[in-house]
C-alpha positions, 0 to 999 in steps of 0.5 A, a space after each residue: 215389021 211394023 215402023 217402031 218396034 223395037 220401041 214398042 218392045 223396049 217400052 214393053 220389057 221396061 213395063 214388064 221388069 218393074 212389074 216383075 221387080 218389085 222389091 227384088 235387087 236388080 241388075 241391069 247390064 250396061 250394054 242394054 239399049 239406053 231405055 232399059 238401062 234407064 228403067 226405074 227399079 231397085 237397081 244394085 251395081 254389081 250381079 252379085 247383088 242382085 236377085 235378078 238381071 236384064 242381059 244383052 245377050 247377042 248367043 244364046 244356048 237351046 236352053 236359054 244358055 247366055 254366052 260370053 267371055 269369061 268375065 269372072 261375074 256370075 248372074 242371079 238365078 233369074 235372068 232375062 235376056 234381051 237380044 236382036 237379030 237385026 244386029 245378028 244376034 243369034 240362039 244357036 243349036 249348040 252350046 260352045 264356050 263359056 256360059 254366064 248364066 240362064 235366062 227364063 226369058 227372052 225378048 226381041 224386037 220381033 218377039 217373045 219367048 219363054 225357055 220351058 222343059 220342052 224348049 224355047 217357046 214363042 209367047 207373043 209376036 211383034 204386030 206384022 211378024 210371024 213365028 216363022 221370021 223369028 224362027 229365022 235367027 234360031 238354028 232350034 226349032 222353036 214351038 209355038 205357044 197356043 195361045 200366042 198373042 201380040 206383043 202389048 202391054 200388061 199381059 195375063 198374070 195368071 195366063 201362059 205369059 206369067 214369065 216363070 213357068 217354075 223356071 228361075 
């Protein structure tokens, strides 16, 4: 994979958040590398304010299912989730276990997808990085957009890569 990218990518969900945002209340988890934390948008403290969130998500269901402990805090309708398969991350095959919401959006390093009725879709790849190392951190098998582009800034905003697909 290409030297810097994960700061390619990061600076990529920042830009695309804010856009996304708008006036929309925003949470952002606190375990989020430092730089999406730091994106400048209508932020709210708590996710119970908030219209839609960025989540670290190291679990992640077939669905786009976001695991963890039960911490009593539920998330907005509208859930992105960040997470690193070099840091272990994994989607799993098979949920198990608590789930605190859903992500319509799922964003790494190495690639984005998005959670469509037919499953987890690969919308664009990291310079260098094909759909098969992405595949790698996933126990389902993931389907290919086709028109997968290169991570880059600005994407269509009518194309396959608007983000929502009907899905919160």
């Amino acid at each position: 994979m290409k030297a810097g990218a994960p700061e390619l990518a990061l600076k990529i969900v920042a830009e695309r958040l804010i856009a996304r945002a708008g006036r929309r209340r925003v949470w952002l988890a606190p375990e989020l590398p430092a730089s999406l934390v730091a994106v400048d948008v209508n932020r709210v403290d708590t996710p119970a304010l908030a219209e839609m969130a960025l989540v670290r998500a190291p679990r992640i269901g077939p669905r786009g299912e976001i695991l963890g402990p039960p911490d009593g805090v539920g998330l907005p309708t509208k859930v992105w989730a960040w997470f690193e398969p070099s840091e272990g991350d994994c989607i799993l095959g098979e949920v198990e276990g608590h789930r605190r919401g859903r992500a319509s959006r799922l964003f790494s390093p190495q690639g984005f997808l998005e959670v469509r009725p037919a499953g987890l879709v690969v919308v664009e790849l990291a310079k260098g990085v094909s759909a098969r190392d992405l595949q790698a951190c996933s126990h389902p098998p993931l389907l290919i957009d086709p028109g997968v582009d290169e991570m880059g800034f600005s994407p269509r905003a009518d194309g396959p890569h608007d983000g929502d697909h009907g899905v919160a």
